[in-house]
ZAFI-548113 format. One line per 2 residues: number of its first residue (from 1); for each residue x, y, z of C-alpha. Coordinates in Angstrom, 1 decimal. Each point is the difference from the previous one (the first is absolute). Example, Ala and Ser with C-alpha at 12.3 -4.5 7.8 and 13.67 -1.06 7.14 Angstrom:
<rs>
1 = 12.3:-4.5:7.8 | 1.4:3.4:-0.7
</rs>
This chain:
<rs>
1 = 90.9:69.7:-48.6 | -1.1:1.2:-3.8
3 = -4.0:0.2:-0.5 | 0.2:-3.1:-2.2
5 = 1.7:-2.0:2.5 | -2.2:1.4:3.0
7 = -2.9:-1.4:-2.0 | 1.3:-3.6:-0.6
9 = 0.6:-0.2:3.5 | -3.4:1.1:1.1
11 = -1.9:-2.2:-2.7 | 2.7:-2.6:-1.0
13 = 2.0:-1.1:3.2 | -1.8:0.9:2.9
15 = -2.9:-2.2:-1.0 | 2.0:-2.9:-0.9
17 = 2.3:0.6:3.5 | -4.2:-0.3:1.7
19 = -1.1:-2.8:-2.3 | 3.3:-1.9:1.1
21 = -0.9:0.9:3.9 | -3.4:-0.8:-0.2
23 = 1.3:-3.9:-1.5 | 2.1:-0.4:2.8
25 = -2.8:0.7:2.6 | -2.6:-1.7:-1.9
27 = 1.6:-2.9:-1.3 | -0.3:-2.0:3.0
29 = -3.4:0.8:0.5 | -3.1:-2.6:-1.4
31 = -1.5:0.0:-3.5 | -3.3:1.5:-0.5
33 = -2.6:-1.5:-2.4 | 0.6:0.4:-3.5
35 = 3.6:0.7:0.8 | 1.5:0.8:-3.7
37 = -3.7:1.4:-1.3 | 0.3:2.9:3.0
39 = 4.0:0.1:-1.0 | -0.7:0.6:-3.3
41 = -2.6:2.1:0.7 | 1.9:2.2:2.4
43 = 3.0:0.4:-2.3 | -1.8:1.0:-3.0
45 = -2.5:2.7:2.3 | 3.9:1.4:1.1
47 = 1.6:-0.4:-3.5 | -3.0:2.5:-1.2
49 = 0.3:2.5:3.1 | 3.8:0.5:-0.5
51 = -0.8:0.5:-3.7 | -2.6:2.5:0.8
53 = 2.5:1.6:2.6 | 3.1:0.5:-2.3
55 = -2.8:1.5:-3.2 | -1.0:2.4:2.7
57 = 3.6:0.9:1.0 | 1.5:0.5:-3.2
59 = -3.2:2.4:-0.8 | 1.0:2.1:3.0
61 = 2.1:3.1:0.0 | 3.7:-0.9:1.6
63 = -0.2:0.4:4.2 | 1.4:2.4:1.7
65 = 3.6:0.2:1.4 | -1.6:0.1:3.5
67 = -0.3:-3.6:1.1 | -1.9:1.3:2.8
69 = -2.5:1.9:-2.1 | -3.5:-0.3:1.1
71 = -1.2:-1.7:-3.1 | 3.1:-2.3:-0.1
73 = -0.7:-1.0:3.3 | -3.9:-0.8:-0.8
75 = 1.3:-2.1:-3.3 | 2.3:-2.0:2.3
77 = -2.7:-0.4:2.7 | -2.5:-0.9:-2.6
79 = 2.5:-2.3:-2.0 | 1.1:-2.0:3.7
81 = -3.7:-0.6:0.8 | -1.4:-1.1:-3.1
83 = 3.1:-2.7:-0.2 | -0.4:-1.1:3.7
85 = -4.2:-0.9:-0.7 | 1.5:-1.6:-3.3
87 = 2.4:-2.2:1.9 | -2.9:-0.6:2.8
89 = -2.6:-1.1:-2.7 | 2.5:-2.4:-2.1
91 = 0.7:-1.6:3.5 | -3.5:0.1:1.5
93 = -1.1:-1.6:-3.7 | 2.8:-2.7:-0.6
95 = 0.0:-1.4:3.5 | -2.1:-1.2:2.1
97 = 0.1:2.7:2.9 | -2.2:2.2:1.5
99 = 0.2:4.3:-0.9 | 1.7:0.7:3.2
101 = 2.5:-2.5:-0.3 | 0.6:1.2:-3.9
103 = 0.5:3.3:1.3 | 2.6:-1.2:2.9
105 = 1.8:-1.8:-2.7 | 0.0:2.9:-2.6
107 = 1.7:2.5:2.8 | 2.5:-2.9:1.0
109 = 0.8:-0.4:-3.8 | 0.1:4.1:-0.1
111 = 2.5:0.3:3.0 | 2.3:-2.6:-1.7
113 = 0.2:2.0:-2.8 | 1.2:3.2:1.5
115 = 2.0:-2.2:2.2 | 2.1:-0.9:-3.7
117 = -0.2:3.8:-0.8 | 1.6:0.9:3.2
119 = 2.8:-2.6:-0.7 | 0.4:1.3:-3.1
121 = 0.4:3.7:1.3 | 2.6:-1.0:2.4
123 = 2.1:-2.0:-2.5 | -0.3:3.1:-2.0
125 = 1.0:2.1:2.6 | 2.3:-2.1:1.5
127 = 2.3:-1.0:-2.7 | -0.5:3.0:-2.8
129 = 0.6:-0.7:-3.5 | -1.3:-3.9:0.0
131 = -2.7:-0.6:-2.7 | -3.1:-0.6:1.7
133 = -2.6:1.5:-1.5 | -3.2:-0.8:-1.7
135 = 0.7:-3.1:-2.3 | 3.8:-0.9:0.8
137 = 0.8:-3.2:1.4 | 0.6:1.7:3.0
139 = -3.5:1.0:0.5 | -1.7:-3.2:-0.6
141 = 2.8:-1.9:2.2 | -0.7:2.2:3.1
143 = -4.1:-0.7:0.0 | 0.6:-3.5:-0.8
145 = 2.1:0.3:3.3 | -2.0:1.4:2.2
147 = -3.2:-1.6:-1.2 | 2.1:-3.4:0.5
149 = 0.4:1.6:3.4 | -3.1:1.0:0.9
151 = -1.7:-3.3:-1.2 | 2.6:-2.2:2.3
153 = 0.0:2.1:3.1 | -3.4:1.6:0.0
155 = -2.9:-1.9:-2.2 | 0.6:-3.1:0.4
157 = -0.3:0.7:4.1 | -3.0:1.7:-0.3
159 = -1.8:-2.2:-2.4 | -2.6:-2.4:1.9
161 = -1.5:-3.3:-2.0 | 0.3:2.5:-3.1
163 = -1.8:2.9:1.7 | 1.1:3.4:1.5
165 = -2.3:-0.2:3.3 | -0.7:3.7:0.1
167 = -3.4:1.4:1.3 | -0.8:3.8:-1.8
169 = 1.5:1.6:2.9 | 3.2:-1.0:-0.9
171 = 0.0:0.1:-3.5 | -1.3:4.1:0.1
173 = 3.0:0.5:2.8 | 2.7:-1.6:-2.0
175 = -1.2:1.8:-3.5 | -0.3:3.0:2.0
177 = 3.6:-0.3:1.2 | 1.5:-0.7:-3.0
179 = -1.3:2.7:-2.0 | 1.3:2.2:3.0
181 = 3.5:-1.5:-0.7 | -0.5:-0.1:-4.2
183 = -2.0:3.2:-0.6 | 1.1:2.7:2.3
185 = 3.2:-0.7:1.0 | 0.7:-0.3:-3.7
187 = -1.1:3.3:-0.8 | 1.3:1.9:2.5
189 = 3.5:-1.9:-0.4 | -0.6:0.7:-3.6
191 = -1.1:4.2:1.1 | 3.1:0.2:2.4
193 = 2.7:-1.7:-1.6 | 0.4:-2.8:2.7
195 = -0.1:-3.2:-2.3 | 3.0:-1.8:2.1
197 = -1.7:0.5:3.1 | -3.4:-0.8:-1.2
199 = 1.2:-3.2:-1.4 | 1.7:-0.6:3.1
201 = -2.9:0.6:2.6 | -2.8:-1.9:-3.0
203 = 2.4:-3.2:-0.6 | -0.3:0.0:4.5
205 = -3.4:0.6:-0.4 | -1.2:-2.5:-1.9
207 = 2.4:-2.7:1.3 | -2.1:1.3:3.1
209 = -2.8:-0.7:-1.3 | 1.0:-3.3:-1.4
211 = 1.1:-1.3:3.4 | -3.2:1.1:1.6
213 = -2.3:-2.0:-2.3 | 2.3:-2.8:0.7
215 = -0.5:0.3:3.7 | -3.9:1.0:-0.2
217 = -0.5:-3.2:-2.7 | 1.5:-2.2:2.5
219 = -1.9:1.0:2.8 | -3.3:-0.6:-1.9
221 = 1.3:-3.0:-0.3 | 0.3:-0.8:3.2
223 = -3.6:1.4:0.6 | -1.3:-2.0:-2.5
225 = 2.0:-3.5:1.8 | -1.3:0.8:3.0
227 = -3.7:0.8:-0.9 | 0.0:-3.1:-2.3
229 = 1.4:-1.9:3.6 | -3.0:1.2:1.6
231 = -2.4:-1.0:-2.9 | 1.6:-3.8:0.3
233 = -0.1:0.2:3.7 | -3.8:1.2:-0.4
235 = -0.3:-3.4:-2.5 | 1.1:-2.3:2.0
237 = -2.3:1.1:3.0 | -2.7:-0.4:-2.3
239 = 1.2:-3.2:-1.2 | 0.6:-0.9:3.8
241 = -4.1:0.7:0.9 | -0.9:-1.7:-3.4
243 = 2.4:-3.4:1.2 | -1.5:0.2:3.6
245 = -3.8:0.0:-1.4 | 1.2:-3.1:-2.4
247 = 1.1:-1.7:3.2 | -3.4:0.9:2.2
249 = -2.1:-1.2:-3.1 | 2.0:-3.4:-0.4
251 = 0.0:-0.3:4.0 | -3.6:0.8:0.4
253 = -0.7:-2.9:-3.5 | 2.3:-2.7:2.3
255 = -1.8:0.6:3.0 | -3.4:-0.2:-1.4
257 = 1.7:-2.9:-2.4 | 0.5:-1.7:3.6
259 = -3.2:0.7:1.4 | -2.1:-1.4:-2.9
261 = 2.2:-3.6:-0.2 | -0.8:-0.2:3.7
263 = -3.8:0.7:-0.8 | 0.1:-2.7:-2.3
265 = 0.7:-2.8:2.6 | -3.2:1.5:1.5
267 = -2.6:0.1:-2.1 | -2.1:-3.4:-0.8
269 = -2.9:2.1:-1.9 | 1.2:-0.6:-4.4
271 = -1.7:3.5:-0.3 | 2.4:1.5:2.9
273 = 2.7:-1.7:-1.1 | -0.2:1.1:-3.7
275 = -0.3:3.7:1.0 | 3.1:-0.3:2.0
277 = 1.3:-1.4:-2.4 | -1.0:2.9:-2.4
279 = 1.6:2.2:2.6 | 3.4:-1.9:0.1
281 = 0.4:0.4:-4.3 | -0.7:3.5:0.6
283 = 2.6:0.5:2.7 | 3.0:-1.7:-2.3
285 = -1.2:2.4:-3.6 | 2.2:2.1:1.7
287 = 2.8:-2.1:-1.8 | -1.7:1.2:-3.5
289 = 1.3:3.1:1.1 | 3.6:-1.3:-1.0
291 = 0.3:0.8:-3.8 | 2.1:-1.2:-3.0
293 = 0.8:2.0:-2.7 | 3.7:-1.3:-0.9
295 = 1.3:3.5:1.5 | 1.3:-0.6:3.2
297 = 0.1:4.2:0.9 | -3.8:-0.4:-1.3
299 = -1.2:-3.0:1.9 | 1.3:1.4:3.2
301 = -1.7:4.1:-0.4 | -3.2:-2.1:-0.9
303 = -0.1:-2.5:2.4 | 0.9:2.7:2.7
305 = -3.0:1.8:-1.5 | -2.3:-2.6:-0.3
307 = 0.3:-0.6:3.7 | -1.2:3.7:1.1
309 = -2.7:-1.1:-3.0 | -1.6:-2.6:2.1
311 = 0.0:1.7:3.5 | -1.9:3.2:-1.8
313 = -2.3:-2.2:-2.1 | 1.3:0.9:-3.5
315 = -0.3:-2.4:-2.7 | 3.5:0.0:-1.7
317 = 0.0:-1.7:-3.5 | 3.6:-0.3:-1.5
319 = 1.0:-0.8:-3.8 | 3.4:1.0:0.0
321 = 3.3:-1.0:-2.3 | 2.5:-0.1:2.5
323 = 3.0:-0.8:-3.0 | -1.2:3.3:-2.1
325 = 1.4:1.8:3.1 | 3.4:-1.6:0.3
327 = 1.6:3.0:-1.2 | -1.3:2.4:2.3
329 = 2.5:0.8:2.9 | -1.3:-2.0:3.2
331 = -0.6:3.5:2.2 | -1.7:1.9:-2.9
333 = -2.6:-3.4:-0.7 | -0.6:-0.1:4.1
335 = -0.6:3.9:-0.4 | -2.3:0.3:-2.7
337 = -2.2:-3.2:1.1 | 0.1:0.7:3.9
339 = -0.8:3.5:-0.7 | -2.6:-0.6:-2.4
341 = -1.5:-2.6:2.6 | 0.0:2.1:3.0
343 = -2.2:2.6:-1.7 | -2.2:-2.3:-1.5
345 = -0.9:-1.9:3.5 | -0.2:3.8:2.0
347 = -2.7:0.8:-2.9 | -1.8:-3.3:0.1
349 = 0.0:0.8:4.2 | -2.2:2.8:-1.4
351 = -3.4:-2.4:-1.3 | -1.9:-2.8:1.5
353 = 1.5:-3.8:1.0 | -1.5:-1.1:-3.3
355 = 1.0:2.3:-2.1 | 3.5:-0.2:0.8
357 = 2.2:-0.9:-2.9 | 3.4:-0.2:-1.2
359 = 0.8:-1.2:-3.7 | 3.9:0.0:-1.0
361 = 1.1:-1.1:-3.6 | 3.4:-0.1:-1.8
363 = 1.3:-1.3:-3.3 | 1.8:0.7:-3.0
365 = -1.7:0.6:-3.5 | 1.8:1.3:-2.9
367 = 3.3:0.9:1.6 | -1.3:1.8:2.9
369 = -0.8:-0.8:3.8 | -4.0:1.0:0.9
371 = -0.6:0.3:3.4 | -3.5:0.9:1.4
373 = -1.4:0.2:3.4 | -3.6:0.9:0.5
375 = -1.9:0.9:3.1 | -3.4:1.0:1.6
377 = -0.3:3.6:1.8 | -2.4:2.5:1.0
379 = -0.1:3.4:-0.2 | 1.4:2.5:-2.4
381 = 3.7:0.3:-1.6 | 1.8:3.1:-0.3
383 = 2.8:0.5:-2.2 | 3.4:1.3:0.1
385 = 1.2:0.1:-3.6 | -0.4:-3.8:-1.1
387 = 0.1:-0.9:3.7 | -2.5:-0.4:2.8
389 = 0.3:1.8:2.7 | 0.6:-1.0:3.4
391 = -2.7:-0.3:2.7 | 1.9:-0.4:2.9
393 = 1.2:2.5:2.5 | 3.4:0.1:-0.3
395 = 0.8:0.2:-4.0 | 3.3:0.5:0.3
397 = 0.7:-3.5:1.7 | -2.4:-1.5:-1.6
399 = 0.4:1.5:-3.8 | 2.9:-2.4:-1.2
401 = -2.4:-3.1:-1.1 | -1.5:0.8:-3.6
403 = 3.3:1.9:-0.8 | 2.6:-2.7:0.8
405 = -2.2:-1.9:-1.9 | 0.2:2.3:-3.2
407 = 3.9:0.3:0.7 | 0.4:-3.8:-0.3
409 = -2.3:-0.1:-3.0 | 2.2:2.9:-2.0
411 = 3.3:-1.4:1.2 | -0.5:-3.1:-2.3
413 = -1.6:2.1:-2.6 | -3.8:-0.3:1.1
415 = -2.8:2.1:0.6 | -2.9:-0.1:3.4
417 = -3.4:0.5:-1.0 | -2.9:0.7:2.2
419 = -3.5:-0.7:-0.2 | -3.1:0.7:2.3
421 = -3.6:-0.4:-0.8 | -2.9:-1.6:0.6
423 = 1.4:-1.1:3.7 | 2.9:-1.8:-1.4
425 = 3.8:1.0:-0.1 | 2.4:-1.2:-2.0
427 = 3.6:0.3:-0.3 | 1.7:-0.6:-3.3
429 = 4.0:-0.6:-0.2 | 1.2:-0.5:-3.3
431 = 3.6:-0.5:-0.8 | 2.3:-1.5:-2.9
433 = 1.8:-3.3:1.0
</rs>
């Protein structure tokens, strides 16, 4: 290959073969914020670094023969890296994905690259004389190909709710291996002469590869099934305990409800009689405990609530729009409200009988859904970020409450806020309806 072609292929195609990789791999993958601001962004900061690149090629004197020359070898180093954290930041930018799962897409998009290249070589190889360089048809048939390929058999297996679930770990193992497979088995096929077999033993290697990520996704996946089993299965032992207190406290209300009627028959003294009477409309408020907000999801998390309300001695007030909620999804309203609930009554646990108090409010203004719920506590908050942290003993079991909150509130485009002073927290959901 002539100098002049040698440098279209290093500047020119090889960063369109990556930019058409890292598409494939990334395409599936969710929007960040600012999508086309970032995009646009991103492609003018690389249209001005491959600028910058080719002015400082063409100033430099022609390289030598030696592809294997020291200082050919650093440019080509230099040249790979600075592309691969170019590729890493567009994704990292334009997505909405974590740095280590960038990175683990930016090696999968690199492999799939040299996976064309290796194609290429073995076409070339294989059936001499067949115009498939740089440019022809040829050329941009065979990535289209194997990207097709690669997207059908491999991405769209390992692509989870528009995520790559890969921990750091596995995103440094797999960009470690396939710079093994790109880097150094290219330059010393390139220093020996062994192109066929290297193209043979890389096309293996990264199908490999491929097929391992395939198997390893899956088996997160199964990981993930079964620890979400055992969060449900913790749930509904919860909800179990929470039922079977409902049941004592409406048990205990009958048999006192019983008592009291009897008592009635008995007493002859007005002033007796009136204060058993007094006692017998305090036994049945527990039916004020049933609430109506028009949201059926609603009425039941804060009735349920309301119950463990009265047997601690919190005051719960309620001024809720059930309808502005209709378009929430039935599990994510009972998660943000039970959730929400449950750490407002183990807080109020925390102060005296009369201080005890619960005040939940929701309704729409101006196109959006305002949800507040405010409690008394004691002691001191410390924060994790924008989040309190936990007091209890076991975090990890006990961690999930304020952030499947925040989840719910982002999934319909809404933000969690959190306030504590002056003995009071509050918890602020706002979302678009």
């Amino acid at each position: 290959m002539d100098t002049l072609g040698m440098f279209l292929q290093e500047v020119i195609y090889f960063p369109l073969e990556l930019l058409l990789a890292v598409l494939v791999f990334a395409h599936p993958l969710e929007p960040g914020k600012a999508y086309v601001g970032r995009l646009i962004a991103v492609a003018l900061f690389s249209a001005l670094f491959f600028l910058g690149y080719i002015g400082w090629m063409l100033r430099l004197p022609a390289p030598e023969s030696d592809p294997m020359a020291a200082d050919s070898i650093a440019d080509t180093l230099i040249w790979c890296g600075m592309l691969f954290l170019i590729m890493t930041v567009g994704i990292w930018l334009t997505r909405a994905v974590s740095p280590r799962e960038a990175i683990y897409c930016a090696s999968c998009a690199y492999l799939a690259e040299h996976m064309a290249y290796c194609v290429r070589i073995l076409l070339a190889k294989t059936f001499s004389g067949i115009p498939i360089e740089e440019g022809s048809f040829l050329y941009f048939l065979s990535l289209a190909v194997v990207y097709l390929l690669v997207y059908v058999f491999f991405v769209r297996r390992i692509v989870n709710d528009r995520h790559y679930a890969a921990s750091a770990v596995d995103s440094i193992w797999l960009t470690l291996a396939v710079l093994g497979v790109v880097l150094v088995l290219s330059a010393l096929a390139t220093w020996y002469g062994f192109e066929f077999t290297h193209a043979v033993y890389a096309l293996l290697s990264g199908v490999i590869l491929m097929v391992s990520q395939v198997r390893y996704q899956k088996q997160l996946s199964l990981q993930k099934e079964l620890e979400l089993q055992r969060q449900l299965w913790r749930q509904q032992k919860a909800q179990y305990e929470i039922s079977r207190e409902n049941i004592d406290i409406i048990n205990r209300k009958c048999h006192d409800l019983k008592h009291q009627l009897a008592a009635i028959k008995l007493v002859k003294d007005p002033e007796k009689q009136a204060q058993v009477i007094d006692d017998l409309q305090e036994s049945v408020l527990i039916y004020d405990s049933i609430l109506k907000t028009g949201n059926e999801i609603l009425d039941t998390v804060l009735t349920e609530k309301s119950l463990l309300c009265s047997r601690y001695f919190i005051h719960l007030t309620c001024m809720a729009d059930g309808a502005a909620l209709a378009f929430m999804d039935a599990v994510d309203l009972y998660t943000l409200f039970g959730n929400a609930l449950d750490n407002a009554i183990e807080a109020s646990l925390g102060v005296g009988e009369k201080d005890r108090m619960i005040d939940v409010q929701a309704r729409r203004k101006a196109g959006l859904v305002l949800i507040s719920i405010v409690n008394r506590f004691e002691g001191e908050l410390k924060f994790a970020g924008d989040l309190p942290e936990t007091s209890k003993e076991d975090p990890f079991s006990h961690g999930y409450g304020l952030q499947s909150i925040r989840t719910v509130a982002e999934k319909y485009g809404g933000f969690l806020k959190i306030e504590a002073e002056e003995g009071l927290f509050t918890l602020r959901v706002t979302m678009p309806v």
